[in-house]
C-alpha positions as CSV (number, residue, x, y, z in Angstrom):
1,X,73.4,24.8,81.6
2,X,76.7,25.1,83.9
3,X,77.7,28.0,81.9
4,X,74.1,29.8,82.8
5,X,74.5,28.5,86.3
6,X,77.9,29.9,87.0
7,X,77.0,33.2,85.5
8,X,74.0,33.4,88.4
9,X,75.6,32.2,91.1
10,X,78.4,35.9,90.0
11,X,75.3,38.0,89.6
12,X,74.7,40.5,93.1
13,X,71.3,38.7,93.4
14,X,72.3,35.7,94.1
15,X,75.4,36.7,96.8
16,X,73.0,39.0,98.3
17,X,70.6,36.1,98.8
18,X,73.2,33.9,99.6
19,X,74.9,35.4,102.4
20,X,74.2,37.9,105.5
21,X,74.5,40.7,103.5
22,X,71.4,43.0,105.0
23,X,73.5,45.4,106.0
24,X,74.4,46.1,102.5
25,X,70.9,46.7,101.8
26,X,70.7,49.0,104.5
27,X,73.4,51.3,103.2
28,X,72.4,51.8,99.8
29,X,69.0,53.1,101.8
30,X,71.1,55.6,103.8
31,X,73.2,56.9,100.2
32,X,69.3,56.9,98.5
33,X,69.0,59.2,100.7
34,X,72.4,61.5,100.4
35,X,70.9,61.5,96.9
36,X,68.0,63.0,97.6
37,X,69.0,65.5,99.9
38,X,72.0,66.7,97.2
39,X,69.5,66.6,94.6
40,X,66.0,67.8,95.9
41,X,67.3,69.5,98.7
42,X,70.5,70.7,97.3
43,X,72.4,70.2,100.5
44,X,76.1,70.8,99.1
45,X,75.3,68.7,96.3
46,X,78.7,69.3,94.3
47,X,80.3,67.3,96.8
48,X,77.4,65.0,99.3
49,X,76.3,63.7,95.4
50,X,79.2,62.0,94.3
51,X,80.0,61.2,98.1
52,X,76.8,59.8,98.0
53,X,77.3,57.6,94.8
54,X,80.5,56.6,96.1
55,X,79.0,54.9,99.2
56,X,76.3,53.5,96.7
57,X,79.1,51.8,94.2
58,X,81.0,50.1,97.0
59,X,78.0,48.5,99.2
60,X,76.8,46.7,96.0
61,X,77.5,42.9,96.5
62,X,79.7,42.0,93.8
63,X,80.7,45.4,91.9
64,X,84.3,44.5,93.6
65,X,85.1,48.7,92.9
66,X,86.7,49.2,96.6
67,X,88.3,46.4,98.7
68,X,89.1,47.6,102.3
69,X,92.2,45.1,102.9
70,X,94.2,47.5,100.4
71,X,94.4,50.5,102.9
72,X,93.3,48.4,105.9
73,X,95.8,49.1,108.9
74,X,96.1,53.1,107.9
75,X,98.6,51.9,105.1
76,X,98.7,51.2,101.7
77,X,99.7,47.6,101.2
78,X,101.2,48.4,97.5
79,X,102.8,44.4,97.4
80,X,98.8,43.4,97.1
81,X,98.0,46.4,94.2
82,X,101.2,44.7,92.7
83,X,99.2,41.1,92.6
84,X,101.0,39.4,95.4
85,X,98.5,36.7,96.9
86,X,97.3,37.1,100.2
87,X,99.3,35.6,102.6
88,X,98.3,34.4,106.8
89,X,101.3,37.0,107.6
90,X,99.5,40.0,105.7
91,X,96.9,38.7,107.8
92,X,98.1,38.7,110.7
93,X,100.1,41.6,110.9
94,X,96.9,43.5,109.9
95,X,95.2,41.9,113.2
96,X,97.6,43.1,115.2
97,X,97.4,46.3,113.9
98,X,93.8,46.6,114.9
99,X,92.2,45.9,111.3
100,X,88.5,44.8,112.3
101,X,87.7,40.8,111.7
102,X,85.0,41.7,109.7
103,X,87.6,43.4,106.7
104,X,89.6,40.5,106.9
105,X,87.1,37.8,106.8
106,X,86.9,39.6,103.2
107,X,89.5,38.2,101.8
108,X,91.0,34.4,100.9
109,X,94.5,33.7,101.7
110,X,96.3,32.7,98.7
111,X,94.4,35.0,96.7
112,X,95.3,37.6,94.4
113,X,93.2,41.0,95.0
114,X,91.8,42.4,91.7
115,X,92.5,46.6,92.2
116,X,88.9,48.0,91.4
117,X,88.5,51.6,89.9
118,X,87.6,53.1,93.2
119,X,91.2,51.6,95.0
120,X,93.2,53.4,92.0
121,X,91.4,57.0,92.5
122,X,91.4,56.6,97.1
123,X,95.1,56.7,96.1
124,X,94.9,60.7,96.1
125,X,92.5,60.6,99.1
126,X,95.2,58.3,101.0
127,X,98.1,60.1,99.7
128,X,96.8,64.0,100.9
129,X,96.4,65.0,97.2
130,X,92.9,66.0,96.5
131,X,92.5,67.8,99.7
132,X,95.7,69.7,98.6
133,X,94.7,70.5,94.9
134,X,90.9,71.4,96.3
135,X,92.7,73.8,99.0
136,X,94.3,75.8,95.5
137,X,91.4,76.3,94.2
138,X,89.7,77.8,97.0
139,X,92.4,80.0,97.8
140,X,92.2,80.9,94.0
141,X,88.4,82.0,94.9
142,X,89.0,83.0,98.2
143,X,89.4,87.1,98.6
144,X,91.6,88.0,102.0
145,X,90.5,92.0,101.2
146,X,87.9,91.8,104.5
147,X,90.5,89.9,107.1
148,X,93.6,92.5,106.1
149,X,90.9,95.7,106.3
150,X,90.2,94.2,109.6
151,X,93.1,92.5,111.4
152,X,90.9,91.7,114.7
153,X,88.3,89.0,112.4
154,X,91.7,87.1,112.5
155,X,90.8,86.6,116.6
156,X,87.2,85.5,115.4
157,X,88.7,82.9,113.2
158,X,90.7,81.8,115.8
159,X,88.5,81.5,118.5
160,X,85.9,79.3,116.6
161,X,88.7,76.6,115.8
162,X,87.9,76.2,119.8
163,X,85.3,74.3,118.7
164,X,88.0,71.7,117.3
165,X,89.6,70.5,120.7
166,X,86.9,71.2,122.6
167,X,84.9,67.8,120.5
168,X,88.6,66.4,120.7
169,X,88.3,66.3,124.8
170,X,84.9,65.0,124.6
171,X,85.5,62.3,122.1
172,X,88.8,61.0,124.4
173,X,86.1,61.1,127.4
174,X,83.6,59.3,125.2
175,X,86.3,56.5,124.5
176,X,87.9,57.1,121.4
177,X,91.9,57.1,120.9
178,X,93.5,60.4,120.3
179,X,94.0,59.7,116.7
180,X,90.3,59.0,116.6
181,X,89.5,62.1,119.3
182,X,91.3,64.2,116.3
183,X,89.4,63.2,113.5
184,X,85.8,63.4,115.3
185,X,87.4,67.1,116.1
186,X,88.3,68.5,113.3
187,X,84.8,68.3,112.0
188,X,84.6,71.4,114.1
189,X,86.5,73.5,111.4
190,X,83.9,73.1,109.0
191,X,86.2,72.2,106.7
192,X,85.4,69.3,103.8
193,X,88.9,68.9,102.3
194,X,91.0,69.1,106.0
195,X,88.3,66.8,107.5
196,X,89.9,64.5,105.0
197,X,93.2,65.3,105.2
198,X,93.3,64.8,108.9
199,X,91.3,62.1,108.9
200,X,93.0,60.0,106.1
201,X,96.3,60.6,108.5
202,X,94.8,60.1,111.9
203,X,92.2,57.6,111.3
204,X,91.2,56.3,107.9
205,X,89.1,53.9,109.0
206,X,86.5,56.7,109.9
207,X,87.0,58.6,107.0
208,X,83.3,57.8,106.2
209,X,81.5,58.8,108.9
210,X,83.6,61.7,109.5
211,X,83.3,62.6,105.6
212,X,79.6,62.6,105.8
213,X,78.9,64.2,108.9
214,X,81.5,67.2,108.1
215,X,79.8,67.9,104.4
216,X,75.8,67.5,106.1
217,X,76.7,69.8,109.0
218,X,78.5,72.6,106.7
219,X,75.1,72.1,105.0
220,X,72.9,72.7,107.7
221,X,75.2,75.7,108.6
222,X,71.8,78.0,108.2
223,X,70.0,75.8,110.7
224,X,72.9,74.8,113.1
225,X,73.8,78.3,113.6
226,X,71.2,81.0,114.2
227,X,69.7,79.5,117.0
228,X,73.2,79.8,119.3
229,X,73.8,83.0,117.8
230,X,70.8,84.3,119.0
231,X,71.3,82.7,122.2
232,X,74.0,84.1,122.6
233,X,73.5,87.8,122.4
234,X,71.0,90.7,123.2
235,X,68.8,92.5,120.6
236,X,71.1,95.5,120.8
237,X,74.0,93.7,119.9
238,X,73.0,92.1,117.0
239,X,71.6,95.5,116.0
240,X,75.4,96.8,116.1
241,X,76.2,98.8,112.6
242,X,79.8,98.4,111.9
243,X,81.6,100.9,109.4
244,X,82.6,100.1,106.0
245,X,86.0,98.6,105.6
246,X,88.8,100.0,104.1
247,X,89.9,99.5,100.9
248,X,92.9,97.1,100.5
249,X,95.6,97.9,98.0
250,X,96.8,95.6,95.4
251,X,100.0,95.3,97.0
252,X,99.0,94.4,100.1
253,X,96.5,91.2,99.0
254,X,100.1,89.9,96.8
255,X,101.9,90.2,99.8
256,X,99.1,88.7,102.1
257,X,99.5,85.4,101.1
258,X,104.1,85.1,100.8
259,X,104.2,86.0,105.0
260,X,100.7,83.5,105.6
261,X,102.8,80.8,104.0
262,X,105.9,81.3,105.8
263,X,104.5,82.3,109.0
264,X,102.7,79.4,109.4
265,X,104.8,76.9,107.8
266,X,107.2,78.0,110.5
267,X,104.5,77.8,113.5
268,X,103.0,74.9,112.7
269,X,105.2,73.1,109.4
270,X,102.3,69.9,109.4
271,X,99.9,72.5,108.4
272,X,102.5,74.0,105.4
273,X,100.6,71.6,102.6
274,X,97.4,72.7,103.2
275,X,97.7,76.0,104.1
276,X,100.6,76.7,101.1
277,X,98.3,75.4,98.6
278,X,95.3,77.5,100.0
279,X,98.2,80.5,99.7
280,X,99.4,79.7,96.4
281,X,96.2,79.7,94.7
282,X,95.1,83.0,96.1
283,X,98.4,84.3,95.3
284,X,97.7,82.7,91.5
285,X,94.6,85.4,91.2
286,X,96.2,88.6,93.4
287,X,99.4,88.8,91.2
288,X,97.4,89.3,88.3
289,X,99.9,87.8,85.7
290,X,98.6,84.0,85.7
291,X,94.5,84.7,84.6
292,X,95.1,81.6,82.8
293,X,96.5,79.2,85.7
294,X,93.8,80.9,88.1
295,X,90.6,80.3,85.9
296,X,92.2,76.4,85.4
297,X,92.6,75.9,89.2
298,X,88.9,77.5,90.1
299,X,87.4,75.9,87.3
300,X,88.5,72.2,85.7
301,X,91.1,71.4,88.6
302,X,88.3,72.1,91.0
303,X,85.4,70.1,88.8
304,X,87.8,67.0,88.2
305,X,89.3,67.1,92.1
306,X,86.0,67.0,93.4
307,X,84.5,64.2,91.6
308,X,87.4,61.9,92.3
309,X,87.4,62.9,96.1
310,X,83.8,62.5,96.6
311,X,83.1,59.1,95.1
312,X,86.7,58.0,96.8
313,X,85.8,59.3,100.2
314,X,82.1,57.9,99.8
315,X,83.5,54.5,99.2
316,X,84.9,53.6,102.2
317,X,81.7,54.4,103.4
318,X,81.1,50.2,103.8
319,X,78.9,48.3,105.5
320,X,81.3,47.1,108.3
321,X,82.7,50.4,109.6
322,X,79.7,52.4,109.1
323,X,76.3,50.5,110.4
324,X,78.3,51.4,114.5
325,X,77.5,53.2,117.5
326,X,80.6,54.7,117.0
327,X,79.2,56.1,113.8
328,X,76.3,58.1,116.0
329,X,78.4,58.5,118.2
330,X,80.5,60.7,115.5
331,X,77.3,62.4,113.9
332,X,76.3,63.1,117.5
333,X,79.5,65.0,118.4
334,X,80.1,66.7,114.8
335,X,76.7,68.5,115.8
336,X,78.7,69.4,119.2
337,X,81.7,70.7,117.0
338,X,79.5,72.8,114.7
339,X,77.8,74.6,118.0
340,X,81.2,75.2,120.1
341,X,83.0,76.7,117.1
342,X,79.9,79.1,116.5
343,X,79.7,79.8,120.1
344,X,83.5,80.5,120.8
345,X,83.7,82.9,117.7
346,X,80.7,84.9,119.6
347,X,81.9,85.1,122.6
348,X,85.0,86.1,121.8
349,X,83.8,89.0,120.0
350,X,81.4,89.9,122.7
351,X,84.6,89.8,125.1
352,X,86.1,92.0,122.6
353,X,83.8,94.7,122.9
354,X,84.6,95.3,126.6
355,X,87.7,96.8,125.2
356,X,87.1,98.2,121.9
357,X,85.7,102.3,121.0
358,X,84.4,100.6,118.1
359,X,82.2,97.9,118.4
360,X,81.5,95.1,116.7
361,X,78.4,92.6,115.8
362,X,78.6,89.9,117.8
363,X,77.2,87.8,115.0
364,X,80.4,87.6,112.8
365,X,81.9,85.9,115.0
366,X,79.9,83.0,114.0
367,X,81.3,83.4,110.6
368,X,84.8,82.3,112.1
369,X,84.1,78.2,110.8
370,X,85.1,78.2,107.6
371,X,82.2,76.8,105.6
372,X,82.7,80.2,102.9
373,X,80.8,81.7,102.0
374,X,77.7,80.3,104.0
375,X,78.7,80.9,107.5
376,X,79.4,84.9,106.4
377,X,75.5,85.0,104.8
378,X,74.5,83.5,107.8
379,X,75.8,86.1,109.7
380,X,74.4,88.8,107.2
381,X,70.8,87.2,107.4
382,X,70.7,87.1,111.3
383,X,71.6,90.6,111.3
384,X,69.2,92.3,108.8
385,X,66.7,90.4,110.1
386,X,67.3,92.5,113.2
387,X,68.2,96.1,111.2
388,X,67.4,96.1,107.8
389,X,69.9,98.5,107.5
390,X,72.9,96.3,108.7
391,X,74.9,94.9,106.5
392,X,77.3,92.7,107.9
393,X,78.5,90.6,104.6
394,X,82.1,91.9,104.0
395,X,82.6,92.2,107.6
396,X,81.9,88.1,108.3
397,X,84.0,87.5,105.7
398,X,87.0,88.1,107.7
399,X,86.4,85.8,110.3
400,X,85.1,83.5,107.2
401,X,88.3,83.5,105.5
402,X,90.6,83.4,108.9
403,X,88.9,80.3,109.5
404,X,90.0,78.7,106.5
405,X,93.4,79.8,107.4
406,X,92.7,78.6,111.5
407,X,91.2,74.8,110.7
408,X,94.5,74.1,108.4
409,X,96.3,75.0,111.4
410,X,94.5,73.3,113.6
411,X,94.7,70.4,111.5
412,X,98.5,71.1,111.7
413,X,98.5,70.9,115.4
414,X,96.7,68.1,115.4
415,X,99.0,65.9,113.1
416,X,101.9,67.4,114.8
417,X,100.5,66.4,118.3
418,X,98.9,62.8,118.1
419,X,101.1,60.4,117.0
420,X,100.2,58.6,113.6
């Protein structure tokens, strides 16, 4: 009888019904709900799934897969992976630190922590590796032929990383610490993986939120943005029929990537991970002589990465840090972010034909976030929609692909600006 009474007082039942645990309940609602918009809707459901079932695994009482005291501070307490017990000093140097009451009411001093699943894979989340490996495999897909046909989409790219510090002065107005102000920003770039990377640098206690409101908005990209596009500019100018671009040689797209990387690991050397893994696996598929390397990095790389940074990342999706008003308060301005990006890439390309013999459509400026391919087809569907015979596709891709380049250095600036 003690043996079947011990083994239900360990069951999640019965510590769900013990304690004040509703808010538990509450989340696995909200990740029910990731599911069915990755599944049903198919809202970027290779990576909002297992971000999802991340954030579904760690809010069930008892499973014991993620323990927040591990990382809790913005650093990796490797004495309590090692076994070390708990001790009041941990404690306390953790409250000083700013570690919320609620994480450390979690755990017993004395106590050895017992590393769960999920703490071993956050390890390449916390360390900046997935984001990394995931940015070689995009390069690996990624083709620069549109940006070097058309050097000026590099000024469209730019401009929408506006969008970035623009959220970044709100979020300081609305409160947050720079750190935090960062993070919330760089949702702007409509970038998953440098989200992350920021994020897991800045401030990894919102890596939740800030997750999940970065991979919803990049797939509401076809909702966020044609309305402020449209806005935006006249009937005539999204009518605009640019010329085809000129063919780029070989040479050139090998070359491309050697000067990015040096360039901007120069400019901005926080941005030289990121942007030199983006680099090397485009450079993998231009050279032509590593077919083998590049199909591994597009392919398995990319598959496994994926999986381990979405269920890592949806984790520390808890309870504690993300039932807050400081959580709507970051879905709130990640919708801010999404619209100022789109808008400033407009804009500037609306300012641009004041000057230029050869104008452009307005719309690929829009394209400038780098949520690739989707802003581009965005831009493409807005403009046939106006001339059936515009076709805008290739020419959006430049601004698409300089904004891959222009969030990892924005994320750059960021880590080299706010102190972390």
């Amino acid at each position: 009888m003690d043996a079947i009474m011990n083994f239900v007082s360990q069951t999640g039942f019965s510590m769900l019904a013990a304690g004040d645990n509703w808010k538990t309940l509450i989340m696995i609602l909200i990740a029910c709900v990731l599911l069915y918009l990755a599944i049903v809707k198919r809202f970027e459901p290779l990576l909002l799934l297992p971000i999802a079932f991340g954030m579904l695994l760690t809010n069930l009482i008892g499973a014991e897969v993620y323990h927040e005291i591990l990382f809790a501070g913005g650093h990796v307490h490797w004495d309590l992976f090692g076994g070390a017990p708990v001790t009041q000093e941990i404690i306390n140097d953790m409250r000083e630190a700013g570690v919320m009451e609620s994480v450390l009411s979690s755990v017993e001093v004395g106590k050895s922590i017992s590393v769960g699943l999920i703490d071993v894979l956050y390890l390449g989340v916390k360390l900046g590796i997935y984001p990394c490996l995931i940015f070689i495999g995009v390069g690996a897909m990624t083709d620069f032929g549109p940006l070097i046909a058309n050097p000026k989409s590099l000024l469209l790219g730019a401009a929408a990383q506006g969008g970035i510090f623009a959220t970044y002065i709100a979020a300081r107005y609305l409160g947050f610490t720079p750190a935090e102000a960062g993070s919330i920003g760089i949702i702007g770039g409509a970038d998953g993986p440098t989200a992350i990377f920021v994020t897991t640098k800045l401030a990894p206690a919102l890596l939740g939120p800030i997750a999940v409101a970065a991979y919803s908005y990049m797939a509401l990209v076809p909702v966020i943005q044609p309305p402020i596009m449209k806005a935006l500019t006249t009937k005539k100018e999204r009518q605009i029929v640019m010329k085809a671009l000129r063919p780029v040689s070989k040479t050139e797209k090998i070359i491309f990537p050697i000067v990015v990387t040096i360039f901007v690991a120069w400019l901005v050397p926080s941005a030289a991970p990121l942007v030199g893994c983006l680099m090397l696996g485009n450079l993998l598929t231009e050279s032509g002589v590593c077919e083998r390397l590049s199909k591994t990095v597009q392919n398995e790389l990319m598959n496994i990465v994926t999986v381990f940074l979405g269920v890592s990342v949806g984790a520390t999706a808890t309870a504690n840090t993300f039932l807050s008003l400081q959580t709507i308060k970051i879905i709130v301005m990640g919708v801010v972010a999404f619209g100022v990006a789109t808008a400033c890439g407009v804009l500037l390309a609306k300012f641009m034909n004041l000057f230029l013999k050869q104008k452009i459509n307005p719309l690929i400026g829009s394209a400038g976030v780098s949520a690739v391919p989707m802003a581009a087809r965005v831009s493409q569907k807005v403009g046939q929609s106006e001339n059936p015979k515009n076709f805008l596709l290739m020419h959006a891709m430049g601004p698409n692909v300089a904004g891959v380049i222009g969030s990892a250095i924005a994320a750059g600036t960021l880590l080299a600006m706010i102190p972390h």
